[in-house]
C-alpha positions as CSV (number, residue, x, y, z in Angstrom):
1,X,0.0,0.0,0.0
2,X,1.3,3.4,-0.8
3,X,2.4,5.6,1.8
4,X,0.3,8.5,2.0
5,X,2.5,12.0,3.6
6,X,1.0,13.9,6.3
7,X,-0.4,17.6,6.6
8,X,1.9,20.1,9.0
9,X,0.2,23.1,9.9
10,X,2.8,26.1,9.1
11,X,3.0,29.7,11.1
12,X,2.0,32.3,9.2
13,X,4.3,34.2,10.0
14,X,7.6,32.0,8.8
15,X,6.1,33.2,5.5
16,X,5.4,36.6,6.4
17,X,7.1,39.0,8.5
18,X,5.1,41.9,8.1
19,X,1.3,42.6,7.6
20,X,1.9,45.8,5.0
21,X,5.5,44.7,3.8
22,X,5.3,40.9,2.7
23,X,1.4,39.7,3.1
24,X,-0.4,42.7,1.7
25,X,1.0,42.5,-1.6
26,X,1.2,38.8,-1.5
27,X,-2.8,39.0,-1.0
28,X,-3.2,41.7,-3.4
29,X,-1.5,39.2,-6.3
30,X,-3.4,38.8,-9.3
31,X,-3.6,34.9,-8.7
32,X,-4.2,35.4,-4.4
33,X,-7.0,37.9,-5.6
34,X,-8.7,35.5,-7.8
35,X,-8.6,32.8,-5.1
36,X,-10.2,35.1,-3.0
37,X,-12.6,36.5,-4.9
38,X,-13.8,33.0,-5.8
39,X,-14.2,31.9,-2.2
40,X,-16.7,35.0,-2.0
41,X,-18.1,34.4,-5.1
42,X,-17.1,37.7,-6.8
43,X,-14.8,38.8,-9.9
44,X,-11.9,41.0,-8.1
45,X,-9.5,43.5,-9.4
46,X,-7.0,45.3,-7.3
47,X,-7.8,49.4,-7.7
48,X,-4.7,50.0,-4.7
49,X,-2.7,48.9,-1.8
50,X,-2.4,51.0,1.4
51,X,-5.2,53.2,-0.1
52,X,-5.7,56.8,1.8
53,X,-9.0,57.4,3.8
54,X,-8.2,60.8,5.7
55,X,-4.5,59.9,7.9
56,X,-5.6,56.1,7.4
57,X,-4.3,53.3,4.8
58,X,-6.7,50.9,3.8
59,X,-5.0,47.7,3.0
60,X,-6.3,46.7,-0.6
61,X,-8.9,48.3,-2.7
62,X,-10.8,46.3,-5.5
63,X,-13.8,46.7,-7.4
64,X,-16.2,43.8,-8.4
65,X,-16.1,43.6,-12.1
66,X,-19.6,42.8,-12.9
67,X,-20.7,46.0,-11.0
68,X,-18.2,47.9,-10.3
69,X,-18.6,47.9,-6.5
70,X,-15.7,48.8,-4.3
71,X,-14.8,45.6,-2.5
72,X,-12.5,46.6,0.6
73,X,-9.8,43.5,2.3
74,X,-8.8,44.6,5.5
75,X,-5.7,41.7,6.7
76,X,-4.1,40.9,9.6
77,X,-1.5,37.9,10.7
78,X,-2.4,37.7,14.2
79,X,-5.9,37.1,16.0
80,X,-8.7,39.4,15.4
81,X,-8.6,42.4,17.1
82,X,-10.8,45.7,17.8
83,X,-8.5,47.9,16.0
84,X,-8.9,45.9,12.6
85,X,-12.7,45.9,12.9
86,X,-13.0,49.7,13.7
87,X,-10.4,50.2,10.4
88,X,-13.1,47.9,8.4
89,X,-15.9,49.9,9.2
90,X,-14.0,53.4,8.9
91,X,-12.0,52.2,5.4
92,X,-15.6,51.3,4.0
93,X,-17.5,54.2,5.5
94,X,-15.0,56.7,3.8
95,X,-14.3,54.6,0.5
96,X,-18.2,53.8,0.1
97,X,-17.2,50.4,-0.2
98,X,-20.3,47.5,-0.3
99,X,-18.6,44.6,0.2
100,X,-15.5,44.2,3.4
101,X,-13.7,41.1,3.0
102,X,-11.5,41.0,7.0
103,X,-8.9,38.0,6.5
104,X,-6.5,37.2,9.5
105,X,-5.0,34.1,11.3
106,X,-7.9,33.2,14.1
107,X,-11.4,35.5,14.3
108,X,-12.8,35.1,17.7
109,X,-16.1,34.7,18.8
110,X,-16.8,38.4,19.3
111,X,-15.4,39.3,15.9
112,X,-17.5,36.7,14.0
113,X,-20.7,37.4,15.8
114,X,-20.1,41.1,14.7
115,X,-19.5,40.3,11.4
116,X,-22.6,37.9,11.3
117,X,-25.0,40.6,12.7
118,X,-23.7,43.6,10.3
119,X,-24.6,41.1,7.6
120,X,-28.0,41.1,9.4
121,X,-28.9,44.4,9.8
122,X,-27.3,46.8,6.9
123,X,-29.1,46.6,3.8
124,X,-29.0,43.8,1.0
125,X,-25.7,45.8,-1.1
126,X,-23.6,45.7,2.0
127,X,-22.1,42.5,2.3
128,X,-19.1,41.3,5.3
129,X,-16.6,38.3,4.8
130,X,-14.5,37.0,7.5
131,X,-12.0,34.7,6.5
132,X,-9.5,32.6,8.3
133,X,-5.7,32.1,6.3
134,X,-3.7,28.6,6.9
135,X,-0.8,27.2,5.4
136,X,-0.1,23.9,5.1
137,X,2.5,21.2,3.4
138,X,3.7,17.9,3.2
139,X,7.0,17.1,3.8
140,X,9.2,19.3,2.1
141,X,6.4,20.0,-0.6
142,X,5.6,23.8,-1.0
143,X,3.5,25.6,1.3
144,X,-0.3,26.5,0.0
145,X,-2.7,28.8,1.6
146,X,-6.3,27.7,2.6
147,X,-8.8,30.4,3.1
148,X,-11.7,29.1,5.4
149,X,-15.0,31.5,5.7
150,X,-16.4,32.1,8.8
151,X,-18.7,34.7,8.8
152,X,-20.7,35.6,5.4
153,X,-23.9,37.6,4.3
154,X,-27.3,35.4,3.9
155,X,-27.4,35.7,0.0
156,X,-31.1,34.1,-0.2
157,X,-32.7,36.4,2.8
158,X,-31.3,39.5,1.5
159,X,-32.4,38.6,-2.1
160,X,-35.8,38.1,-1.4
161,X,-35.9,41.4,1.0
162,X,-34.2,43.5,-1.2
163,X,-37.2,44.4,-3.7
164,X,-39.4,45.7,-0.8
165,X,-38.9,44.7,3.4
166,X,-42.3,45.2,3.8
167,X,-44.4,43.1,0.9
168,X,-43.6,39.8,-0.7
169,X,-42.2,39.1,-4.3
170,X,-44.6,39.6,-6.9
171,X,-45.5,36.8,-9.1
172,X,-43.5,38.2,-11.9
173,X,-40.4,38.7,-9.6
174,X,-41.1,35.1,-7.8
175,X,-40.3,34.1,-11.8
176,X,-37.5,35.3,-12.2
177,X,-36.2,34.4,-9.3
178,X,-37.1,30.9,-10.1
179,X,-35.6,31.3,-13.8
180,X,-32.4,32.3,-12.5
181,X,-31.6,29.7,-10.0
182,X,-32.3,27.0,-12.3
183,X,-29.5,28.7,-14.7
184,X,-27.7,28.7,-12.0
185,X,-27.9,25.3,-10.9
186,X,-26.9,24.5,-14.6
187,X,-23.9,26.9,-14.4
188,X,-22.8,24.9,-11.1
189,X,-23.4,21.4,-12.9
190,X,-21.2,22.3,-16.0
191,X,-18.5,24.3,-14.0
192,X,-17.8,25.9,-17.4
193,X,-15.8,29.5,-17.9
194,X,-18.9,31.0,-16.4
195,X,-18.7,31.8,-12.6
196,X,-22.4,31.0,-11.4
197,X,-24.4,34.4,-9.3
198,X,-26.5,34.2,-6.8
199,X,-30.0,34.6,-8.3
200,X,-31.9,37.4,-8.5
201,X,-35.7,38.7,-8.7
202,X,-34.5,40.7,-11.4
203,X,-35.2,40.2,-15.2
204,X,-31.4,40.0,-15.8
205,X,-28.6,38.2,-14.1
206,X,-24.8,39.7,-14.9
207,X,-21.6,37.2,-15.1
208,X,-18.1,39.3,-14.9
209,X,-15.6,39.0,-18.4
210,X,-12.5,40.1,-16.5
211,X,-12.4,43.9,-16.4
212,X,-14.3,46.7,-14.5
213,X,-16.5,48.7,-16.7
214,X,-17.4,45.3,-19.0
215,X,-19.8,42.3,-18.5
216,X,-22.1,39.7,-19.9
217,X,-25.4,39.8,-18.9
218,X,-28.6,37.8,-19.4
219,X,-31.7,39.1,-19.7
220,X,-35.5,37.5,-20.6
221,X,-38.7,39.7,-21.5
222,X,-42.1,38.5,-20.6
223,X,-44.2,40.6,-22.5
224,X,-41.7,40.2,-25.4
225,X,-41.2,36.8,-25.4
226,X,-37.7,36.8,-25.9
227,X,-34.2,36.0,-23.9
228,X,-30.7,37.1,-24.8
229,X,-27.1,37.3,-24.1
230,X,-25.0,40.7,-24.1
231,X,-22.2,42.4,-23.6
232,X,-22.5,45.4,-21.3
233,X,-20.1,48.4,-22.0
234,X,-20.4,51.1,-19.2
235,X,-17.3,52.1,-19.0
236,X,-16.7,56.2,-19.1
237,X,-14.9,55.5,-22.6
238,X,-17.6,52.9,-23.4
239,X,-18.3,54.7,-27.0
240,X,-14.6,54.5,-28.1
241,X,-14.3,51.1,-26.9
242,X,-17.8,49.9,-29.1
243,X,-16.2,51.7,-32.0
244,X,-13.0,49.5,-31.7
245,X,-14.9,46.3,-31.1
246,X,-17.4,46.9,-33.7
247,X,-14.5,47.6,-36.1
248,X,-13.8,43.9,-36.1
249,X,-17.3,42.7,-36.5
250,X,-16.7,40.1,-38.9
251,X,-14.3,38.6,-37.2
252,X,-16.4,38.8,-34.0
253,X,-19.4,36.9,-35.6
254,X,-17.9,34.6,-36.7
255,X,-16.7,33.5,-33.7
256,X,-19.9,33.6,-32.2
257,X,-21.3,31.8,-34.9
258,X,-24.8,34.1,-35.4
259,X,-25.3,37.8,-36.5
260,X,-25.2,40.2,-33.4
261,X,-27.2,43.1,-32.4
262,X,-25.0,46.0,-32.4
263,X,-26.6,48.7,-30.0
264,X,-24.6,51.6,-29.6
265,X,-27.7,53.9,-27.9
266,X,-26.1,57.0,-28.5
267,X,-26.1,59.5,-25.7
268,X,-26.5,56.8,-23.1
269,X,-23.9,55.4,-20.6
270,X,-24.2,51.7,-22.0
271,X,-23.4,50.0,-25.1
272,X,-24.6,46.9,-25.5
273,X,-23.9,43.9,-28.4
274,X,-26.6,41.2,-28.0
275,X,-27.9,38.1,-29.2
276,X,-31.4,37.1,-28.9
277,X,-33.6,34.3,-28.8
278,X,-37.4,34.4,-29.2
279,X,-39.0,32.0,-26.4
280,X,-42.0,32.0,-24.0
281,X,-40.9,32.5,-20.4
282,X,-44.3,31.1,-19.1
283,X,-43.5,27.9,-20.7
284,X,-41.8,26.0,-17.7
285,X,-41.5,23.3,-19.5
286,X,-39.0,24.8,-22.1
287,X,-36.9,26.4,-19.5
288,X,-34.5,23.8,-20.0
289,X,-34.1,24.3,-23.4
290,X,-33.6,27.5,-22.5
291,X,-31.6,27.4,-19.8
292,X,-29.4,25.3,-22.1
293,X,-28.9,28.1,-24.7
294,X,-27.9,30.8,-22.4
295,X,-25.2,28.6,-20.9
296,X,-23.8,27.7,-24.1
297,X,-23.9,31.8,-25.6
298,X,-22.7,32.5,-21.9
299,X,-19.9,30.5,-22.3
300,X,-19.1,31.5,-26.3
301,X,-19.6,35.4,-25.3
302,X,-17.1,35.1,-22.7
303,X,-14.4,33.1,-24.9
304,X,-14.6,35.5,-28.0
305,X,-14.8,38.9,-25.9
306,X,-12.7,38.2,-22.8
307,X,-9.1,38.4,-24.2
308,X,-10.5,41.0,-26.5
309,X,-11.7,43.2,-23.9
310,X,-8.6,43.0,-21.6
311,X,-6.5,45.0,-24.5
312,X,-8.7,47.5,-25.2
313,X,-7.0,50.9,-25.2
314,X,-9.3,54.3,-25.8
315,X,-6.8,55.9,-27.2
316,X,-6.6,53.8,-30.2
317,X,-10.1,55.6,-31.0
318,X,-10.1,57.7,-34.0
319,X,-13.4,59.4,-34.6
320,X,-14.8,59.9,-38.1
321,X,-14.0,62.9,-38.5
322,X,-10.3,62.8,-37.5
323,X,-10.4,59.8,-39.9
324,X,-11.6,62.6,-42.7
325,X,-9.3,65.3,-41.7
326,X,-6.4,63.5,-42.2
């Protein structure tokens, strides 16, 4: 029988000295960052380490790329402390961050019962992660990091609140919400590209692509009787960027393997380049089928515009009538 190794436990500290010299940055890592954001179910990208609020440094500042929240990680190597908590709350409070994400070596029972009744009591867009850091290895194998949660908001509660705290969910929203978890137990099943959201009693779901200011979303319309797929452009040089991806709009659907709906809504802050699908909604016994759809122009939207998204550059923008002048 093969000799299996055994797990030793590893002090933080033989890895990191200091909080702000060696484990902020290592946390604010493009790889660390994704780790992280998946444990919380969110798309992360660092805006700033040791961020000013007043004579304060906030440790690392991201922003969720699906809605361009500020997401705020507050990090310590030692046990929880009352200091770090009162530097959450003021860090948020003056960055206007929604969701606080406090990492460290232990929380104690005071600071996750805090934590677990701030996600109680502050509205459905304020969220509060506590998360415990280990490292571990065998034998003389490297060390890896485990990130354990122990304190985090109550998605479904604060989903079906946040529409009203004093009625229930109208039918129509009761839909939706239906509609969307069942994409999202397909998402989950298929563990494609696609990182599943919580569901919504919305009549659109968003999935991040990778940068802030760009992201796919799904919507459905009733009345219409139609769902599609899209990408979202809000970013403040959202009309440049359209310009440049529309410039290669062969090549784009193509890729995609349909025509595309090029909406450019001019004078409006988003752009949006959909394909749709005319279906009933009311017909529960076709959500399947179209359930099945979205996921697969989920995941081909994502492969054809992520890359192309990421090296998108405004300045490469020439308006038509620069174009003319010269």
């Amino acid at each position: 029988m093969e000799k299996l190794g055994r797990l030793d436990k590893v002090e933080l500290r033989e890895v990191w000295e200091d909080e702000a010299s060696n484990f902020t940055p290592w946390l604010a890592d493009e790889e660390n960052i994704i780790l992280i954001g998946e444990m919380i179910g969110l798309e992360l990208e660092v805006e700033a380490q040791e961020k000013n609020v007043g004579p304060f440094r906030a440790d690392i500042l991201c922003k969720d790329t699906v809605t361009d929240n500020w997401v705020l990680i507050e990090n310590q190597l030692e046990r929880t402390n009352h200091t770090h908590l009162g530097q959450l709350l003021t860090y948020a409070a003056g960055l206007g961050a929604t969701t606080m994400v406090w990492i460290a070596k232990r929380f104690t029972d005071e600071h996750r019962a805090a934590l677990d009744r701030l996600n109680e009591i502050t509205a459905e867009e304020f969220r509060f992660f506590g998360l415990e850091i280990e490292l571990w290895r065998i034998g003389d194998s490297p060390m890896a990091p485990k990130f354990n949660i122990v304190s985090h908001p109550n998605d479904w509660t604060k989903t079906v609140s946040r529409i009203s705290p004093t009625r229930e969910l109208t039918s129509t929203n009761q839909l939706y919400l239906e509609y969307w978890t069942g994409l999202r137990d397909l998402l989950e099943q298929r563990n494609g590209v696609i990182v599943p959201r919580k569901p919504s009693p919305e009549n659109w779901t968003s999935f991040a692509i990778g940068r802030s200011g760009f992201h796919i979303t799904a919507r459905v319309n009733v009345s219409e009787k139609w769902i599609c797929v899209q990408l979202v452009l809000k970013d403040q040089d959202a009309d440049s960027y359209f310009y440049l991806l529309e410039r290669d709009k062969v090549d784009i659907e193509e890729e995609i393997g349909a025509e595309l709906e090029w909406r450019e809504n001019p004078g409006l802050k988003e752009k949006h380049i959909r394909l749709s699908l005319d279906t009933d909604l009311d017909d529960r016994q076709d959500w399947d089928k179209q359930h099945q759809w979205l996921f697969e122009q989920l995941e081909i939207f994502y492969k054809v515009f992520s890359s192309r998204v990421k090296t998108l550059d405004a300045r490469d923008y020439l308006p038509e009538e620069n174009e003319t002048a010269e």
